[in-house]
Backbone bond lengths (Angstrom), bond angles and torsions (degrees), N, CA, C in turn:
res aa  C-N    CA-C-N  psi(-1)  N-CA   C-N-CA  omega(-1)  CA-C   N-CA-C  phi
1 X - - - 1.467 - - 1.526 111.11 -
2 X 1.339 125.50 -35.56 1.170 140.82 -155.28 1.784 92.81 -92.53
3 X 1.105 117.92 -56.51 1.874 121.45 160.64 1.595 109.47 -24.24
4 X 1.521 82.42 -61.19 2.037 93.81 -170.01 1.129 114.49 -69.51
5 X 1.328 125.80 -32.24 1.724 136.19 174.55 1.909 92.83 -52.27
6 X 1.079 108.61 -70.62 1.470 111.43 -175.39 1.402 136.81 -54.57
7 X 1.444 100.12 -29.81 1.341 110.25 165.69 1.899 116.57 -78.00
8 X 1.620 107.75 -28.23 1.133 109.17 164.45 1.648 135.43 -62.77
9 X 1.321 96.54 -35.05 1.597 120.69 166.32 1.923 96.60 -60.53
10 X 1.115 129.08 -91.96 1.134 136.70 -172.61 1.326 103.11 -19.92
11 X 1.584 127.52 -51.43 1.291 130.95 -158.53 2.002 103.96 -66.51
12 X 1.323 94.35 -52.01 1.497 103.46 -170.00 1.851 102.92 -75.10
13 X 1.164 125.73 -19.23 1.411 137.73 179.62 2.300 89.57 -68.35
14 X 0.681 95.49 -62.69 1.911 111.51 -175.61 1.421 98.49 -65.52
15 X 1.202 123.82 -30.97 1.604 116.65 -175.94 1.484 127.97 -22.80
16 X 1.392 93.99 -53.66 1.661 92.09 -171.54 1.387 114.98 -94.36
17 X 1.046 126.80 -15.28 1.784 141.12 170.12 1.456 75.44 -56.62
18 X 1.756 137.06 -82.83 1.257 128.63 -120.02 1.576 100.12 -81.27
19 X 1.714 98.72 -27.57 1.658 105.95 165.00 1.846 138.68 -59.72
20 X 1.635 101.16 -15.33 1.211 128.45 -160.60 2.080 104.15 -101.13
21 X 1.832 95.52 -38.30 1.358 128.04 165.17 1.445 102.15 -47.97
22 X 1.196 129.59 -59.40 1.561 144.35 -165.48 1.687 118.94 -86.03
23 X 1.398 87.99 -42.35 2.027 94.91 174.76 1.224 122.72 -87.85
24 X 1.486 115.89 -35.54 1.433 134.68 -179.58 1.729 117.43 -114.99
25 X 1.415 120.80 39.33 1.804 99.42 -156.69 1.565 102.40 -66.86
26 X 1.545 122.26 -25.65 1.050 110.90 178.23 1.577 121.74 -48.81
27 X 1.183 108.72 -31.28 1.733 112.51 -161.16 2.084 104.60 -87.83
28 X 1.832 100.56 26.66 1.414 87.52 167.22 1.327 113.34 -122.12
29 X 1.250 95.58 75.33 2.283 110.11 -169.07 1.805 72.59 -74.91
30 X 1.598 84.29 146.48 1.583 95.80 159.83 1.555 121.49 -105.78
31 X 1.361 118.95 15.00 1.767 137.30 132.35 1.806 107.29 -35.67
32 X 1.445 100.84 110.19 1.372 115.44 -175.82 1.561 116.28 -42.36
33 X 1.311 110.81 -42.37 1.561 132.05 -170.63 1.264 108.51 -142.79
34 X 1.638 102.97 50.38 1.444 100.47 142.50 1.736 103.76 -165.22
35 X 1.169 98.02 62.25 1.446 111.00 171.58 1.605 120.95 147.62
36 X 1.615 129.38 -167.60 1.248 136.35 -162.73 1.586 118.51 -110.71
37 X 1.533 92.31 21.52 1.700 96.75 179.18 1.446 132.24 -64.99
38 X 1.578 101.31 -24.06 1.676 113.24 -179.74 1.713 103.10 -77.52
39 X 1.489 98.69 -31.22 2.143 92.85 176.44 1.438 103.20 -45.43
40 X 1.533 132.47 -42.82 0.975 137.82 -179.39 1.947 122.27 -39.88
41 X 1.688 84.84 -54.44 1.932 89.55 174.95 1.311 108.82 -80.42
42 X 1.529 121.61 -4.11 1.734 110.07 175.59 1.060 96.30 -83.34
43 X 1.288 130.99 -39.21 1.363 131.44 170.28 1.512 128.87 -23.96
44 X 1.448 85.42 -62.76 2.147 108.83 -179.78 1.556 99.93 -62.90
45 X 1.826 120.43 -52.32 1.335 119.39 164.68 1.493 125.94 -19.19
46 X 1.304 92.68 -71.94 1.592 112.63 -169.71 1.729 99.14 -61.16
47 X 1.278 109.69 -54.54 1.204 100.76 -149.34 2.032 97.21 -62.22
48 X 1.598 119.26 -52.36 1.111 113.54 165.92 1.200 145.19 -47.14
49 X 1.636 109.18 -13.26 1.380 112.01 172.55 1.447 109.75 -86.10
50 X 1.107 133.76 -16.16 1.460 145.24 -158.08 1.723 112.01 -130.01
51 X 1.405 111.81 -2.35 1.819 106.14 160.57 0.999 90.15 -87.88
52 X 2.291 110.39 146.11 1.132 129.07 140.73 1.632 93.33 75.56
53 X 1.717 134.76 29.25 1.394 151.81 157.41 1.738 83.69 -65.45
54 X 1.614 90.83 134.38 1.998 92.47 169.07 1.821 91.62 -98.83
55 X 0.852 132.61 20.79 1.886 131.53 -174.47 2.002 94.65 -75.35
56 X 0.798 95.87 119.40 1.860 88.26 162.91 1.518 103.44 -85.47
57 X 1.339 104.88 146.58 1.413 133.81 171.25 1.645 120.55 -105.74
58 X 0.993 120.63 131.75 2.007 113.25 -179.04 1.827 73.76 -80.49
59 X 1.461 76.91 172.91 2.016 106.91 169.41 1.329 85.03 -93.01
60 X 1.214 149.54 -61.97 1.397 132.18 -159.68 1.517 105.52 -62.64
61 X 1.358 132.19 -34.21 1.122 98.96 159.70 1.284 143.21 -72.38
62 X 1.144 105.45 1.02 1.688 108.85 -170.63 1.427 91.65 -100.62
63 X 1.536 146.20 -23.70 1.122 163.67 171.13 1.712 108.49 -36.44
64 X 1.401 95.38 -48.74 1.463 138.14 -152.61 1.796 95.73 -74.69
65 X 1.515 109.93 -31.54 1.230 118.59 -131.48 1.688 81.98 -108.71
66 X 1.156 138.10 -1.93 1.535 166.38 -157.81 1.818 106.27 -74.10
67 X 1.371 75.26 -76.64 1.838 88.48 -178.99 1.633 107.30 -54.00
68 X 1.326 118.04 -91.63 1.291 100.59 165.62 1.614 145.31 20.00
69 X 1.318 101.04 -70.07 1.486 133.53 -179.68 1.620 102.30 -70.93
70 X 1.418 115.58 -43.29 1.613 121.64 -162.86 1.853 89.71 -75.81
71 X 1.791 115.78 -37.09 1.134 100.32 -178.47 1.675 135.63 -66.92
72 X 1.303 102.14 -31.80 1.204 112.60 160.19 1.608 119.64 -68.37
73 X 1.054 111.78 -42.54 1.705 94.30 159.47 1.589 112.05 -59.38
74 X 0.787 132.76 -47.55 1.512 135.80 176.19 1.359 103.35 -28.10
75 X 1.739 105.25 -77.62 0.962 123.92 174.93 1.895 114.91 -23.24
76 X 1.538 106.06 -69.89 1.583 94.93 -168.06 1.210 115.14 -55.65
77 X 1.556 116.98 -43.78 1.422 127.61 167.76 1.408 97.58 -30.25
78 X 1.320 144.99 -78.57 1.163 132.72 -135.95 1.806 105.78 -79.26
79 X 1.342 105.17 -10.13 1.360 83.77 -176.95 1.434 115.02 -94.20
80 X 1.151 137.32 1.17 1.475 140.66 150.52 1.711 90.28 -74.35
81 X 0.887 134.58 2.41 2.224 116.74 158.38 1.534 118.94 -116.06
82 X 1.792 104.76 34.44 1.856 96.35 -173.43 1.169 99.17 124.83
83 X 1.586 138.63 -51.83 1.291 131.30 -136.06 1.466 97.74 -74.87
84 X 1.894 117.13 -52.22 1.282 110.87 -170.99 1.581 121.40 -55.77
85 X 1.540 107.95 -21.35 1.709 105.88 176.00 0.887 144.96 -97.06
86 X 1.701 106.83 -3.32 1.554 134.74 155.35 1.598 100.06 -64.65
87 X 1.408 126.29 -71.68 1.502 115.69 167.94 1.111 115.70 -40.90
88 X 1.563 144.63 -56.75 1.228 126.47 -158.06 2.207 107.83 -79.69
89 X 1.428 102.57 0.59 1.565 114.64 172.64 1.418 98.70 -69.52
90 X 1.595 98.65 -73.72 1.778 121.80 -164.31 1.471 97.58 -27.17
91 X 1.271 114.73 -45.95 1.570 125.18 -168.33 1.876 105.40 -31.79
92 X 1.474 95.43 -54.40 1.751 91.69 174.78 1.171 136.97 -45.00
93 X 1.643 95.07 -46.93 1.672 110.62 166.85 1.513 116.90 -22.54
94 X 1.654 94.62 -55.54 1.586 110.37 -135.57 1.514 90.91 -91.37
95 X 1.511 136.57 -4.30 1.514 127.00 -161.52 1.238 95.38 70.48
96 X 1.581 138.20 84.69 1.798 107.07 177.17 1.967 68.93 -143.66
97 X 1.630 89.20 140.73 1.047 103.91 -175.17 1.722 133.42 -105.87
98 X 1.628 96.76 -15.05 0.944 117.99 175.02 2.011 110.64 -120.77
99 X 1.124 106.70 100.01 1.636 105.51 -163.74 1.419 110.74 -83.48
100 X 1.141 131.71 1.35 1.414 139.39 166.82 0.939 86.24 -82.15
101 X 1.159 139.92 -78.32 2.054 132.86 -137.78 1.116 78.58 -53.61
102 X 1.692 124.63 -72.41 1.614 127.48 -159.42 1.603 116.44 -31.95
103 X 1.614 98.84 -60.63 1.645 102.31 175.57 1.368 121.89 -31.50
104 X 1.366 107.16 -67.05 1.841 133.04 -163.95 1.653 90.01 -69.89
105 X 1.337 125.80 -16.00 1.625 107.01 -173.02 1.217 111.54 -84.09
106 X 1.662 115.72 -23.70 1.490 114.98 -171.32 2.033 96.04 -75.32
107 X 1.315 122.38 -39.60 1.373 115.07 -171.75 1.823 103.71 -61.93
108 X 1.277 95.87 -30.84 1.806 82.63 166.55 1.377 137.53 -123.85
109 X 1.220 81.52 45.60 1.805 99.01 162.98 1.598 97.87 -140.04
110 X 1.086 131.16 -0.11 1.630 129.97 149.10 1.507 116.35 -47.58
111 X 2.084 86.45 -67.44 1.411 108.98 174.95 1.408 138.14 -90.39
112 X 1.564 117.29 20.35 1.480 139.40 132.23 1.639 120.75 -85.09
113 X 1.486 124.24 -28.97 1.189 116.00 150.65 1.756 124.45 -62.16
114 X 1.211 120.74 -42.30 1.364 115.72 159.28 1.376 149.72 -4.45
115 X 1.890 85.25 -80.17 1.284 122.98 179.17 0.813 103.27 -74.94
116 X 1.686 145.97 -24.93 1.152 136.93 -155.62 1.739 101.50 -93.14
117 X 1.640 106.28 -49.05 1.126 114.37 179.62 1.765 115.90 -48.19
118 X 1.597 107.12 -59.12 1.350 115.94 158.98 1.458 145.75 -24.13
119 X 2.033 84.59 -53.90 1.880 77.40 169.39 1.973 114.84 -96.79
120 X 1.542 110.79 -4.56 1.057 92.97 165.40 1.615 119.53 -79.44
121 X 1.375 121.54 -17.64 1.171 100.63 171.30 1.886 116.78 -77.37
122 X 1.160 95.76 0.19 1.334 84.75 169.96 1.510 132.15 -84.84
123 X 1.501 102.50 -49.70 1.206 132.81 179.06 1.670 105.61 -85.82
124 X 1.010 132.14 -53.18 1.596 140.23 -166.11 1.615 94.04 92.10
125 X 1.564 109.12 -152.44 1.583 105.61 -153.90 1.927 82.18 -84.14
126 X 0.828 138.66 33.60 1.386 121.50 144.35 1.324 135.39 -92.25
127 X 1.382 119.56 18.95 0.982 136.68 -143.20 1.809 85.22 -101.76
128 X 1.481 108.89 -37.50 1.846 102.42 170.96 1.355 121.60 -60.26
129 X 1.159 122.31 -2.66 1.339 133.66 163.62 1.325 151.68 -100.44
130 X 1.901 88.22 -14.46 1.689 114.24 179.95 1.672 96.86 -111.23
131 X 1.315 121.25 -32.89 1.507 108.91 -175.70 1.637 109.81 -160.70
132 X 1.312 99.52 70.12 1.322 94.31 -170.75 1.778 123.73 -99.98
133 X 2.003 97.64 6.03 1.878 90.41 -160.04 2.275 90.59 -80.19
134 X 1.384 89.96 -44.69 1.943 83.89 175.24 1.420 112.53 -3.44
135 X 1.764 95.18 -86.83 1.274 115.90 -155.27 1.672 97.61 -73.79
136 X 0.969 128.39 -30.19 1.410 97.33 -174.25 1.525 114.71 -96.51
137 X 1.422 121.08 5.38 1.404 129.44 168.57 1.781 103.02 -76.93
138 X 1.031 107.39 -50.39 1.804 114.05 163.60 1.565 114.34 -43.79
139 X 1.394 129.02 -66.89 1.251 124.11 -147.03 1.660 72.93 -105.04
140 X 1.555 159.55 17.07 1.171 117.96 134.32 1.542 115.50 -92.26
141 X 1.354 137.18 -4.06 1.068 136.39 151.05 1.351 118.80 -47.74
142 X 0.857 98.26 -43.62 2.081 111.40 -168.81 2.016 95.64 -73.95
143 X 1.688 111.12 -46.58 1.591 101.84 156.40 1.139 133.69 -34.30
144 X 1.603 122.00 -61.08 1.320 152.03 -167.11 1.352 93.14 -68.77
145 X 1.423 124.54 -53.10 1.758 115.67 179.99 1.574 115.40 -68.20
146 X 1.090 102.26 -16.95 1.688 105.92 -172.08 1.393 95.03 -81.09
147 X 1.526 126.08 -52.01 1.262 112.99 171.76 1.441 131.23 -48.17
148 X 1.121 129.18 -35.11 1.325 151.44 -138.49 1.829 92.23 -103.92
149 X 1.101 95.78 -22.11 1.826 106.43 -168.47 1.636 96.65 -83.07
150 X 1.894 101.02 -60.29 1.580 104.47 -174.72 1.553 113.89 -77.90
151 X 1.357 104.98 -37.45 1.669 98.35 -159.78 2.114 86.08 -114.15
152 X 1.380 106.17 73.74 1.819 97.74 168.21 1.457 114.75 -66.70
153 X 1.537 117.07 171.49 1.381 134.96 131.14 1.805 74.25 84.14
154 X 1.901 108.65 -138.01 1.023 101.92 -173.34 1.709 121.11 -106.92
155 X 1.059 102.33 23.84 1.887 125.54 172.21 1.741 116.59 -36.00
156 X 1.407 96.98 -25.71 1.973 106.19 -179.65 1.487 88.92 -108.10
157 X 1.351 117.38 108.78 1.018 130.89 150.22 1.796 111.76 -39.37
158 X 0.948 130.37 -100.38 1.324 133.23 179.69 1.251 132.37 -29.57
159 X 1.164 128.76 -24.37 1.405 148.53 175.25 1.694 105.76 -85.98
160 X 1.225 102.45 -26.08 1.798 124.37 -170.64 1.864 104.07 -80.69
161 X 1.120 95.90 -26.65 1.622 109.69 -164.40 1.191 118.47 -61.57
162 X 0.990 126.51 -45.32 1.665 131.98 178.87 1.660 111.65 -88.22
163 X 1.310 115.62 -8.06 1.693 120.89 -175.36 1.935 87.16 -53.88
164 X 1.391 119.46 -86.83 1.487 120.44 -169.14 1.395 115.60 -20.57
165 X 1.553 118.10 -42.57 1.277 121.88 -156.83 2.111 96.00 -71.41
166 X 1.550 105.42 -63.12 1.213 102.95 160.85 1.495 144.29 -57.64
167 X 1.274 105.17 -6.77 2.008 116.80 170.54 1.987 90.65 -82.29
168 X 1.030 87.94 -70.58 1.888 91.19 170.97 1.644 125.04 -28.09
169 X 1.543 108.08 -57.17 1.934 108.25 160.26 1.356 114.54 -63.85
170 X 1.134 109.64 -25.37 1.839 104.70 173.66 0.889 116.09 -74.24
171 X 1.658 135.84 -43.94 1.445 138.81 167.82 1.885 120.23 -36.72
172 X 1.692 88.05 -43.30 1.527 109.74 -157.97 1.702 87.20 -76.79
173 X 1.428 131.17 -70.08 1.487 126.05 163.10 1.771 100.76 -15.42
174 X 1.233 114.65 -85.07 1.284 113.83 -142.59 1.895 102.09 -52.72
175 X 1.477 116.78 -37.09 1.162 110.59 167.86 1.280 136.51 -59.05
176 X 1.545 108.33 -55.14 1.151 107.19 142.59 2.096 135.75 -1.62
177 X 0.902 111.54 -54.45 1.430 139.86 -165.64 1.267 113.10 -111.98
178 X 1.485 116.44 -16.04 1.582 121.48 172.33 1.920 90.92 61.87
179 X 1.073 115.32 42.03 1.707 93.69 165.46 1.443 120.25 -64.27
180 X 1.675 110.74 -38.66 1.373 111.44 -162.33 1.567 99.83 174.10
181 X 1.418 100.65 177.81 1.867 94.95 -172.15 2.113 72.68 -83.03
182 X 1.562 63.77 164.79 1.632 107.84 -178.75 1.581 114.25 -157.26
183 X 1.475 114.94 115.72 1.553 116.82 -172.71 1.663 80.67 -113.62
184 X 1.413 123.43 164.01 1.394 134.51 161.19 1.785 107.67 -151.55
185 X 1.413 98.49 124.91 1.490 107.32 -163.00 1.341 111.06 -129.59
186 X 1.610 138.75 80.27 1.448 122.37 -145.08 1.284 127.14 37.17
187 X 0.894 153.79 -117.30 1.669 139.64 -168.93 1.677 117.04 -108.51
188 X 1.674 94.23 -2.41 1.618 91.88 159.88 1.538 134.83 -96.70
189 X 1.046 96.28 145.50 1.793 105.37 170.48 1.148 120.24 -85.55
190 X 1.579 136.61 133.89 1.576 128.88 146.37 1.464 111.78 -102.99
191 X 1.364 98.24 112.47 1.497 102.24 -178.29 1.569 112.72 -103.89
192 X 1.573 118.73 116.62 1.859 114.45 164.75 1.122 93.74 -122.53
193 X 1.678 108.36 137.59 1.286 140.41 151.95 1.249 132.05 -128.63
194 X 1.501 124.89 -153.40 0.839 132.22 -164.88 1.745 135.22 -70.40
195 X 1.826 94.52 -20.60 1.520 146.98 153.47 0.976 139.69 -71.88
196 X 1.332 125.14 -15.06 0.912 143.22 -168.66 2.202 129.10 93.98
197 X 0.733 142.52 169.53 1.594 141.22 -165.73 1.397 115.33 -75.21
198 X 1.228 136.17 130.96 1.415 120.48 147.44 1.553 107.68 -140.84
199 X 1.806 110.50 145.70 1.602 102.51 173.02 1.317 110.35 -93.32
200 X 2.006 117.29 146.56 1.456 104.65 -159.64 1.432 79.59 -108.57
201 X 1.381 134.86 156.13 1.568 132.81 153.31 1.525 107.18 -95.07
202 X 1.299 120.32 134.23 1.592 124.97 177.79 1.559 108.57 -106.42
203 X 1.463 100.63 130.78 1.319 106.12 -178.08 1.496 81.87 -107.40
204 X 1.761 96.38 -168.83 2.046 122.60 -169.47 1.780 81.05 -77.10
205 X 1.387 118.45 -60.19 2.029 108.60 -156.03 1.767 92.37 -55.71
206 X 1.541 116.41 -46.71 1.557 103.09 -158.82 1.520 96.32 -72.21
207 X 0.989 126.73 -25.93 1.716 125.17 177.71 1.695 113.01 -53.39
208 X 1.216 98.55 -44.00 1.797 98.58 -171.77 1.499 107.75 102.97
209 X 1.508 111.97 30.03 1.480 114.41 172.58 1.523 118.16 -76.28
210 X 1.731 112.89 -39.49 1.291 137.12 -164.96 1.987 86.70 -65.47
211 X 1.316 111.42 -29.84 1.878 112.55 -168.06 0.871 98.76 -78.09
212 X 1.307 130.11 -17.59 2.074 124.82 -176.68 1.223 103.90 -91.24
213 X 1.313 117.58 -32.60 1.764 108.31 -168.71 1.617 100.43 -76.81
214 X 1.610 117.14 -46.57 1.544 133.58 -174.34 2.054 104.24 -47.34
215 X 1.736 88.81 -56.61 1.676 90.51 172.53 1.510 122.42 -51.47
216 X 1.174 109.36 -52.31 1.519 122.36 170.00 1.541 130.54 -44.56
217 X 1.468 100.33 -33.21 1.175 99.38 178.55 2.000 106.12 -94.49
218 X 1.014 96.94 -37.81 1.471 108.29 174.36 1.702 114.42 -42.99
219 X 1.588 90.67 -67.28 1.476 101.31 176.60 1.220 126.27 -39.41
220 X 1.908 117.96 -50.87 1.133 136.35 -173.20 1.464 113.78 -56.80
221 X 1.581 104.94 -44.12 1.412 116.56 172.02 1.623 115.86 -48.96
222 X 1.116 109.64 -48.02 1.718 150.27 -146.04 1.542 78.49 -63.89
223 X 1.941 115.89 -88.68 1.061 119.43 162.85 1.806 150.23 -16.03
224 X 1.746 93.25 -62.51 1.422 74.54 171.78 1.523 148.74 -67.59
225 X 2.208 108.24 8.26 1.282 108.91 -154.81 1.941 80.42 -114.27
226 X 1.356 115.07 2.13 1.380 119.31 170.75 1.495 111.68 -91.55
227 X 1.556 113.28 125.86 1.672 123.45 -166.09 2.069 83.86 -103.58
228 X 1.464 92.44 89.21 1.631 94.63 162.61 2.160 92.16 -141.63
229 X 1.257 87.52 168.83 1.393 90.81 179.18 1.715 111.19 -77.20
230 X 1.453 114.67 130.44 1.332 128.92 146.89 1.364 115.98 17.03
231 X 1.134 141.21 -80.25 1.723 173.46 121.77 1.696 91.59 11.77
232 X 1.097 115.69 -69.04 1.414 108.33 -170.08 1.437 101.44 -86.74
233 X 1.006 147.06 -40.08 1.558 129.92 152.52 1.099 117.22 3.97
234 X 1.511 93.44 -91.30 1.795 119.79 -179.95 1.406 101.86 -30.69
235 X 1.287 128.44 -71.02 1.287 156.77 -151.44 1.914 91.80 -47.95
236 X 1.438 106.45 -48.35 1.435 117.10 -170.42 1.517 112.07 -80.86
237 X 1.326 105.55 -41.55 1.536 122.12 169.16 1.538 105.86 -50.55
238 X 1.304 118.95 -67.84 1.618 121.32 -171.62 1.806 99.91 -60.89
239 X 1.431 124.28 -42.04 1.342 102.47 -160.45 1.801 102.34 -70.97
240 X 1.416 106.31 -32.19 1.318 98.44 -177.20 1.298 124.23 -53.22
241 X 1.650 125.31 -55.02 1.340 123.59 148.24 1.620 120.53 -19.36
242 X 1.460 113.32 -70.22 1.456 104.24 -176.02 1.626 105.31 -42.05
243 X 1.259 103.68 -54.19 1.944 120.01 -174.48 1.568 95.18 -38.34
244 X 1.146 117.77 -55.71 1.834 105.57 -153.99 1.464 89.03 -93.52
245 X 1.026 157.78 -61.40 1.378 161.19 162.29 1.982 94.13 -18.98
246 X 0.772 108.06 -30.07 1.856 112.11 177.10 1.767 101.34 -85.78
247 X 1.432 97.16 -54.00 1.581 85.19 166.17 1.588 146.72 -38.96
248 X 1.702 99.01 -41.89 1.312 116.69 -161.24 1.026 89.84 -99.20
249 X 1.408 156.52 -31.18 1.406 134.29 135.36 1.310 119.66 -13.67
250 X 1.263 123.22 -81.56 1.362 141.39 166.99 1.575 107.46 -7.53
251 X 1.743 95.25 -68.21 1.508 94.52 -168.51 1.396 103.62 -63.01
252 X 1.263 119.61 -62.52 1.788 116.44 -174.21 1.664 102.05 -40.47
253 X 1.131 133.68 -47.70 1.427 116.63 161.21 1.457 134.89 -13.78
254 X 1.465 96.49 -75.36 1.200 134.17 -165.73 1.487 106.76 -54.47
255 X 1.561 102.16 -27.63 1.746 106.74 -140.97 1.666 75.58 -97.74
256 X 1.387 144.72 -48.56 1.365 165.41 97.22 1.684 96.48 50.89
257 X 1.260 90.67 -106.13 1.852 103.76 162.93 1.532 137.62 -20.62
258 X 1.502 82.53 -37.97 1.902 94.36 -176.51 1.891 85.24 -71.53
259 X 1.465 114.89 -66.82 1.694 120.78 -178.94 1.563 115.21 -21.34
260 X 1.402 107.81 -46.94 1.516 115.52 -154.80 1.834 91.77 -93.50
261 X 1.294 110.44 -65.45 1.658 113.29 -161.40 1.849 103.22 -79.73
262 X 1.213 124.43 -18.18 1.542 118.29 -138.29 1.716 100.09 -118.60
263 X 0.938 116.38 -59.05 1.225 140.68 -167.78 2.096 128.78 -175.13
264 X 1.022 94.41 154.20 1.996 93.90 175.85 1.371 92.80 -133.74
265 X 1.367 135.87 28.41 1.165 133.06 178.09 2.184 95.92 -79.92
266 X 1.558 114.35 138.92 0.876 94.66 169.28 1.870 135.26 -79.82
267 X 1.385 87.25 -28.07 1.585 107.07 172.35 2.025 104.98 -46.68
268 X 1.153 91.71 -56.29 1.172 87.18 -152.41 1.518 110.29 -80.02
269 X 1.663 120.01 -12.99 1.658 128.89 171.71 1.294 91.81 -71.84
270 X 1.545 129.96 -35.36 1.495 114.31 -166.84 1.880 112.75 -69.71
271 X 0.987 115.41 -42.92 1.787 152.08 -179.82 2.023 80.19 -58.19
272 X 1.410 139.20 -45.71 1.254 120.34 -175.87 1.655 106.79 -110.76
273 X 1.288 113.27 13.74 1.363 127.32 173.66 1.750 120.39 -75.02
274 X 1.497 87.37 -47.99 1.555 139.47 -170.07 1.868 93.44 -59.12
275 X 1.295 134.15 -47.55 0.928 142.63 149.36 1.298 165.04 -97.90
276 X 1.571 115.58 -5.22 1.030 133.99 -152.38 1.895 95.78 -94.30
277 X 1.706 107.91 -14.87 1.668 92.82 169.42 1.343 115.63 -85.83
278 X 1.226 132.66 -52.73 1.128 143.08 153.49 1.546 136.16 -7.96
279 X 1.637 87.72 -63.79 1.553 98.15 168.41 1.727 132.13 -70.44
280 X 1.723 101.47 -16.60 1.166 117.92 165.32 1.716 122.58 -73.65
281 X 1.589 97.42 -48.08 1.242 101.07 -142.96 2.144 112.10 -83.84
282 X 1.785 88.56 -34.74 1.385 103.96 176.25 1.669 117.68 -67.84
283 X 1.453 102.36 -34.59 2.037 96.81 173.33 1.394 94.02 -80.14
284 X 1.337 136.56 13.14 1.569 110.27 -178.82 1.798 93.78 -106.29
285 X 1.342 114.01 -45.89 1.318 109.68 147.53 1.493 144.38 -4.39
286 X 1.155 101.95 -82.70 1.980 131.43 152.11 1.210 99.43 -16.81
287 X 1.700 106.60 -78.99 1.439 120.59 -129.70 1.759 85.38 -95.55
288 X 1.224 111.41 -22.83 2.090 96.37 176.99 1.981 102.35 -63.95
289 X 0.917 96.03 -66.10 1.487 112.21 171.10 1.797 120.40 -15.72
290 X 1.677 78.80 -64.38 1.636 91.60 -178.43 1.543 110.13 -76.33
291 X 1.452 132.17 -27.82 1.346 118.28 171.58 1.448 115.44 -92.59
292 X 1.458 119.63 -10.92 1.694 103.82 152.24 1.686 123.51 -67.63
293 X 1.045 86.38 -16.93 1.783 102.14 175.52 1.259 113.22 -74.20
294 X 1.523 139.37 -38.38 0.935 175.72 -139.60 1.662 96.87 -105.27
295 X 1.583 123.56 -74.52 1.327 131.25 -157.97 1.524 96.27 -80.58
296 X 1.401 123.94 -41.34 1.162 119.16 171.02 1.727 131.44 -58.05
297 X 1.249 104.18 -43.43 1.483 120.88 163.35 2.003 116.73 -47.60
298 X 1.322 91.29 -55.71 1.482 110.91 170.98 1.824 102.12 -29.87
299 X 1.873 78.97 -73.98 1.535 83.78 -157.87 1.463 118.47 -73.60
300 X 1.076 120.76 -0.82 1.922 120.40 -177.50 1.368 86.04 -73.57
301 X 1.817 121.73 -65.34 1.461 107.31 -175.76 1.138 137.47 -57.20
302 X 1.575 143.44 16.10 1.171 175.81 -130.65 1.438 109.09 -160.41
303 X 1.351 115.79 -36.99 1.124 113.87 170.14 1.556 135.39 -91.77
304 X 1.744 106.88 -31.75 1.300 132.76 128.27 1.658 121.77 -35.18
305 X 1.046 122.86 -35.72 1.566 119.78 176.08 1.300 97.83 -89.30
């Protein structure tokens, strides 16, 4: 009963992702800020933090957990009847400069309010300890878009700060390797290749800044419901940083490469722009997660024997 309680919870927790999957599949670009692709890894979150939980659950609470869920379906429903263009209006109100980020922020801070509501009624405030990367990978996404809405391009000083340093290692790679000329001039690129030239400008989102703060907060979560000592925390905390900070290299690479070997068409760098952070950055996410989970698990039973 206690299996089925949990698996029932899980089901209605996923509801509207799997509902959103079916009504909307177009709207799951895995482009950070411009669509519902990350609901997808809260998804994998949730669902892994909560298979094979020994916590019993009542059915009335998971019962409980119903309405909620029906509202956010509501919710998407309504924005194919008005809802999405009243938000994308309000936008004026607010000074918001970028009305996509704005759009995509309300679907995930709907669906970080949700989850949140959901698993505390399940769990109560222990719920930061039994399943906390979901919801807070959601409502810091929904941060990161709010920024991205008010303060675009390079408007946040601080977030802006380290872009040069990384346009600069990309230059040095691409020379390195003789791909192609490569000029780097504060946060611009001059890229000639094989395609012909284009200059890229790097903002903090195309940099992979928005992936350090998201990791950070994730991680932190990640950590505190793991009973290892302090020391190795850190240890996991810092490599992950190096890890995604290795990523976002990667992508500025990548994005680099397509210019020089692939094409200089702009249509079509934008169309591999559109994904190439995303698709990097969230399975690297996953899979850090899941093999500290992994090495840690290892070793308690090792230590237990």
């Amino acid at each position: 009963m206690q299996s089925r309680n949990v698996t029932l919870a899980i089901l209605v927790l996923i509801s509207p992702v799997l509902f959103a999957l079916i009504y909307q599949p177009d709207s799951f670009s895995l482009s950070w800020n411009q669509g519902r692709g990350g609901w997808l890894f809260a998804t994998a979150f949730v669902v892994a933090e909560l298979v094979g939980i020994k916590l019993a659950i009542s059915r009335k609470k998971v019962l409980l957990t119903i309405p909620p869920a029906a509202a956010v379906i509501a919710y998407l429903v309504a924005l194919n009847f008005g809802l999405r263009g009243y938000i994308q209006e309000a936008a004026k109100s607010y000074n918001v400069n970028l009305v996509h980020s704005w759009s995509w922020m309300w679907d995930f801070i709907i669906m970080g309010a949700f989850v949140i509501i959901a698993v505390t009624i399940l769990f109560g405030k222990k719920w930061i300890r039994i399943a906390p990367a979901g919801p807070i990978f959601l409502c810091g996404s929904a941060i990161i878009l709010s920024l991205d809405a008010f303060f675009p391009y390079d408007t946040l000083g601080p977030l802006q700060y380290v872009v040069p340093y990384l346009v600069k290692a990309n230059v040095s790679i691409i020379h390195f390797f003789h791909l192609g000329t490569a000029i780097a001039k504060q946060n611009l690129m001059f890229l000639k290749g094989e395609h012909g030239s284009m200059a890229l400008q790097v903002f903090w989102p195309s940099a992979g800044v928005h992936s350090v703060i998201i990791y950070s907060l994730v991680m932190m979560a990640f950590l505190l419901k793991m009973n290892i000592a302090p020391k190795r925390k850190a240890m996991y905390f810092a490599l992950g940083i190096a890890g995604t900070i290795g990523v976002n290299l990667i992508r500025i690479f990548s994005l680099s490469l397509f210019v020089l070997k692939v094409s200089s068409d702009p249509n079509r760098f934008e169309e591999f722009h559109g994904i190439a952070g995303e698709i990097m950055f969230l399975p690297w996410l996953f899979i850090y997660l899941f093999v500290v989970t992994a090495i840690e698990t290892k070793r308690l039973k090792k230590l237990s024997a």
